[in-house]
C-alpha positions as CSV (number, residue, x, y, z in Angstrom):
1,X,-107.5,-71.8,31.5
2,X,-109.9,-70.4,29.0
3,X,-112.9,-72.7,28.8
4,X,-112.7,-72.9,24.7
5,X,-109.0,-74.0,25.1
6,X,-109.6,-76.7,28.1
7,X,-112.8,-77.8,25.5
8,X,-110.0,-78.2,22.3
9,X,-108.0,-80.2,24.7
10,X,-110.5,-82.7,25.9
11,X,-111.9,-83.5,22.2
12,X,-108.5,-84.2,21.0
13,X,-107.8,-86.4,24.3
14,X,-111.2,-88.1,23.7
15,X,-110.4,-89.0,20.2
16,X,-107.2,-90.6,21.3
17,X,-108.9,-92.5,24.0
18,X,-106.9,-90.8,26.8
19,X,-107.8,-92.3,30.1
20,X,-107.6,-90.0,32.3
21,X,-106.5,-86.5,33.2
22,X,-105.3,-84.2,36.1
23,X,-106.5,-80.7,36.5
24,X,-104.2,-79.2,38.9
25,X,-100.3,-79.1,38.3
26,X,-99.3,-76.0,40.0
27,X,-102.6,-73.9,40.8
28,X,-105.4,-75.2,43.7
29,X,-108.2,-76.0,41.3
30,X,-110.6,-74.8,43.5
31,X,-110.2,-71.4,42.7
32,X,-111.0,-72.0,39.0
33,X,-115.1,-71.0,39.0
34,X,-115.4,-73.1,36.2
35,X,-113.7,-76.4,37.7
36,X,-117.2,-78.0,38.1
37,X,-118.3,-77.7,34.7
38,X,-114.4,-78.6,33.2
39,X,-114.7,-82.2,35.2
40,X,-118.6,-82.6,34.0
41,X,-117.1,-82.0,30.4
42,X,-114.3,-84.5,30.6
43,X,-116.2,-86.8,32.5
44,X,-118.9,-86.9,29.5
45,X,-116.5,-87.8,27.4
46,X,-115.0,-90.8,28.7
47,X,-112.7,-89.7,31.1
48,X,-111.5,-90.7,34.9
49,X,-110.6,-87.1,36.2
50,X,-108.3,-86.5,39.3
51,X,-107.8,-83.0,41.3
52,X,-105.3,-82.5,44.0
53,X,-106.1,-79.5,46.5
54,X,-105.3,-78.8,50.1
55,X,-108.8,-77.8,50.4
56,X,-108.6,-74.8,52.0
57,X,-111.4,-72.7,49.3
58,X,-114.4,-75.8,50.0
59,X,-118.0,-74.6,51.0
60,X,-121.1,-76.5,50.9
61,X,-121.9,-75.3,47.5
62,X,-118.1,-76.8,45.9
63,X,-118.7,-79.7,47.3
64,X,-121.9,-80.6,46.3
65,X,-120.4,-79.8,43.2
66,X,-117.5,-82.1,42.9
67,X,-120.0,-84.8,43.9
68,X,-122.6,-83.5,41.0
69,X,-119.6,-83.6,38.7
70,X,-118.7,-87.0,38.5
71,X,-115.1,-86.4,39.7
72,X,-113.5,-89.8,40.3
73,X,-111.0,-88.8,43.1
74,X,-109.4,-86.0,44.8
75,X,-106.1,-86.1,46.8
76,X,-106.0,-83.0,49.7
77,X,-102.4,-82.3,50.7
78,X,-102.7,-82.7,54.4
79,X,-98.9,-83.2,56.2
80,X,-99.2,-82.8,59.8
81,X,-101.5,-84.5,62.5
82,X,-100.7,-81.7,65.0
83,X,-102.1,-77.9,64.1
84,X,-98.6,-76.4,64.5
85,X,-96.8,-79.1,62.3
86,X,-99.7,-78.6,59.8
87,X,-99.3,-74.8,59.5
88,X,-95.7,-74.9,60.1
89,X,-95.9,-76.9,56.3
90,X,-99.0,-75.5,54.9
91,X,-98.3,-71.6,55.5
92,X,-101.2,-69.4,55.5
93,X,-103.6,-72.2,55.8
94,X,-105.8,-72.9,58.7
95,X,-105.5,-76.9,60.1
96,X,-108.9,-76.6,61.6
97,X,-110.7,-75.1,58.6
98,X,-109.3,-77.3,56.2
99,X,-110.1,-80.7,59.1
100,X,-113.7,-79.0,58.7
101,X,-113.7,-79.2,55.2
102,X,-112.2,-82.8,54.9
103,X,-115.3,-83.9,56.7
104,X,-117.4,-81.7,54.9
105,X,-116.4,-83.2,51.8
106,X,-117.2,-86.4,52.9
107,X,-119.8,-86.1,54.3
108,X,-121.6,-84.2,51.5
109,X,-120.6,-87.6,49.0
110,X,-122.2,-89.9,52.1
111,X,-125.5,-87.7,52.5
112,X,-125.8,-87.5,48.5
113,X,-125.5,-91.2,48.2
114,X,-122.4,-91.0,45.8
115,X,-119.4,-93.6,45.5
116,X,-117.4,-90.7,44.7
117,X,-115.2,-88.6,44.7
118,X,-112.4,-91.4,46.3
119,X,-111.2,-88.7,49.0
120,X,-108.1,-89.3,49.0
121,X,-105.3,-87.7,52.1
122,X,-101.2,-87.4,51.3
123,X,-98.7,-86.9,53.3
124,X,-95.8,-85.6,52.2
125,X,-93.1,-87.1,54.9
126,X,-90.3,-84.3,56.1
127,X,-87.7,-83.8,59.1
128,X,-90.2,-81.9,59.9
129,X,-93.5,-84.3,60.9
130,X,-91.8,-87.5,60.0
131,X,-92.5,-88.4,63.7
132,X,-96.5,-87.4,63.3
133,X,-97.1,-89.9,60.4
134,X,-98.5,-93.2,62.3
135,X,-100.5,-90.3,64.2
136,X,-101.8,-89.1,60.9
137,X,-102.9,-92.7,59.5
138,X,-104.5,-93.6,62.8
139,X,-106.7,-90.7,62.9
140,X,-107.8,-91.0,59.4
141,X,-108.0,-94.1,58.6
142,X,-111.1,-95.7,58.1
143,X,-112.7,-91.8,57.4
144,X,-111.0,-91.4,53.9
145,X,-111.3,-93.7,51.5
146,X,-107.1,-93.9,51.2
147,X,-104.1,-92.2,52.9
148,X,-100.7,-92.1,51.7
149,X,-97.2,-91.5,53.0
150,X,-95.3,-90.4,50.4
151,X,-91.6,-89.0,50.1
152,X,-90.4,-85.4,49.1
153,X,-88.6,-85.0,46.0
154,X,-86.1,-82.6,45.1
155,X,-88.5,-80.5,41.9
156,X,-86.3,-81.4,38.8
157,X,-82.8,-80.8,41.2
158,X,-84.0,-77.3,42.7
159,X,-84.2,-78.2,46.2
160,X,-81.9,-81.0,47.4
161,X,-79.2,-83.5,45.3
162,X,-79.0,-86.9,44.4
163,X,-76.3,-89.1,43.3
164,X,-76.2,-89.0,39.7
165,X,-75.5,-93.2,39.8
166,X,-79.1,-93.8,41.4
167,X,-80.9,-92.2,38.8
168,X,-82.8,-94.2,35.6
169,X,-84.5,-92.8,32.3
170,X,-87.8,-91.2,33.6
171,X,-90.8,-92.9,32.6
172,X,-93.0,-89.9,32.6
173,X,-92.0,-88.6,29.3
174,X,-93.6,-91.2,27.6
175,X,-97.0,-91.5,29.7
176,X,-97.9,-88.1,30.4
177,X,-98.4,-84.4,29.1
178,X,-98.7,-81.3,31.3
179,X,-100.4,-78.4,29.3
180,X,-100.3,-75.2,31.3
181,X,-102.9,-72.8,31.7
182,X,-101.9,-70.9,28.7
183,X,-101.7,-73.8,26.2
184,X,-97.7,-74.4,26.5
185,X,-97.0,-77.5,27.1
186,X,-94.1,-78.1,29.8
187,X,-91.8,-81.3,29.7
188,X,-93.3,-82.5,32.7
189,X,-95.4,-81.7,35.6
190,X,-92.3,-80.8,37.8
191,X,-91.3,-78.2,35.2
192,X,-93.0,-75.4,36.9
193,X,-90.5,-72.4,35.4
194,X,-92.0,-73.7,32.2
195,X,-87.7,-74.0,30.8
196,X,-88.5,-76.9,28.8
197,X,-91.8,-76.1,25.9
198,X,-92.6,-78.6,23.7
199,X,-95.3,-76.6,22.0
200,X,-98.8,-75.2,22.2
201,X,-102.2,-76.6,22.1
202,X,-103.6,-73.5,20.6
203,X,-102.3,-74.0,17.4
204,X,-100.8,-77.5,17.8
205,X,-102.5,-81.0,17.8
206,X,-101.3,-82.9,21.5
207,X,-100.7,-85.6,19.0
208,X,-98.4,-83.9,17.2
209,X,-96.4,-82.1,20.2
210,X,-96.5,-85.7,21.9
211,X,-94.4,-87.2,18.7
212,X,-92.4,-84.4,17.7
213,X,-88.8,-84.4,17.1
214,X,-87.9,-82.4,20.5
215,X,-89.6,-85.0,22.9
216,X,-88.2,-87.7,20.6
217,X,-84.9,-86.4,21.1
218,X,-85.2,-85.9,25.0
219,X,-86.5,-89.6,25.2
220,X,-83.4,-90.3,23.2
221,X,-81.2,-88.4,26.0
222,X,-82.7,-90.6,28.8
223,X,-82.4,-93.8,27.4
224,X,-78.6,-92.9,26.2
225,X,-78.0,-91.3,29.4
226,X,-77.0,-87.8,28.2
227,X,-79.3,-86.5,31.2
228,X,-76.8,-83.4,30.8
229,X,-78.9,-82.7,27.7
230,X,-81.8,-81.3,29.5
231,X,-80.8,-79.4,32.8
232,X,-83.9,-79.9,34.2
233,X,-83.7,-83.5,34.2
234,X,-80.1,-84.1,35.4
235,X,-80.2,-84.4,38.9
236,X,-84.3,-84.6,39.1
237,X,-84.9,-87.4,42.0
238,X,-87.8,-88.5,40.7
239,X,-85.9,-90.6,38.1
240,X,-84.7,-92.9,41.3
């Protein structure tokens, strides 16, 4: 994202008092050049600013960086103990590199005196390393500040299906906005084809996008159970 457009979106979310945003979604942040001075930006403004990474891009340089920043937390996608469950999951990457860069991270915050970022570790639990999880929180506890366990969800019904009778109005659609790099902004954060546009911060307030009549009428959907409505939403698990 353009840094003019990421500016127009942190003024308007400052005037509203927005507490705090994300800057990932569906990219790793770390290969945005600018991420450093786009947290420093919200951060001076008033914000609590997140990033989720699997760490793989860190070097000295980032991390001292991140710390500069002010970033409040980071969570690094990290879902194996073993190397070959790791890379199994995490394709391309390198389970030693980004083990290097965990403690990198880390220890950069320690040696710079800084409370944070909170370095954060989450485990997505699969078939696959569901039997290396009490591994994982053994040999990390106590070195990050948190880790999680965490279940894998079926990305608005793409991947696996859920019974239609477990399923409640999601709550997301009133508590967050996802604004993609380009200024559309997506139904949620799981809409990662983009299907569902609610509008465009380039030439639309957030304000205005957040109360128009086409999120009002998908909120109506979910609280009158036409999930139907909106394909994306119909079978999404994360409405459990």
């Amino acid at each position: 994202m353009d840094f003019d457009l990421f500016q127009k979106i942190i003024d308007e979310c400052a005037a509203h008092k927005t507490h705090r945003i994300h800057l990932h979604n569906f990219g790793e942040p770390l290969i945005d050049r600018e991420l450093t001075k786009k947290i420093s930006y919200a951060k001076d403004r008033g914000m609590k600013v997140r990033v989720f990474s699997n760490l793989s891009l860190l070097t000295e340089e980032l991390a001292q960086g991140l710390v500069s920043s002010g970033l409040d937390d980071i969570k690094i996608s990290f879902d194996g103990y073993t190397r070959e469950t790791f890379e199994n999951i995490r394709r391309k990457l390198k389970f030693e590199d980004v083990v290097h860069n965990i403690r990198l991270l880390i220890d950069t915050k320690n040696r710079m005196g800084s409370s944070t970022p909170k370095v954060g570790l989450t485990f997505v639990e699969t078939p696959e390393n569901s039997h290396e999880k009490e591994l994982f929180l053994k040999e990390w506890k106590g070195m990050a500040d948190n880790t999680i366990i965490t279940k894998y969800h079926n990305w608005g019904g793409k991947v696996i299906s859920h019974a239609q009778a477990k399923l409640i109005p999601c709550p997301r659609i009133w508590s967050t906005l996802t604004v993609l790099w380009n200024g559309d902004v997506a139904l949620c954060c799981l809409d990662f084809d983009g299907s569902v546009i609610l509008g465009n911060v380039r030439t639309q307030s957030i304000a205005d996008i957040y109360q128009s009549d086409k999120i009002n009428d998908i909120r109506n959907y979910h609280l009158t159970w036409q999930y139907s409505r909106i394909p994306i939403c119909s079978d999404c698990s994360l409405r459990k």
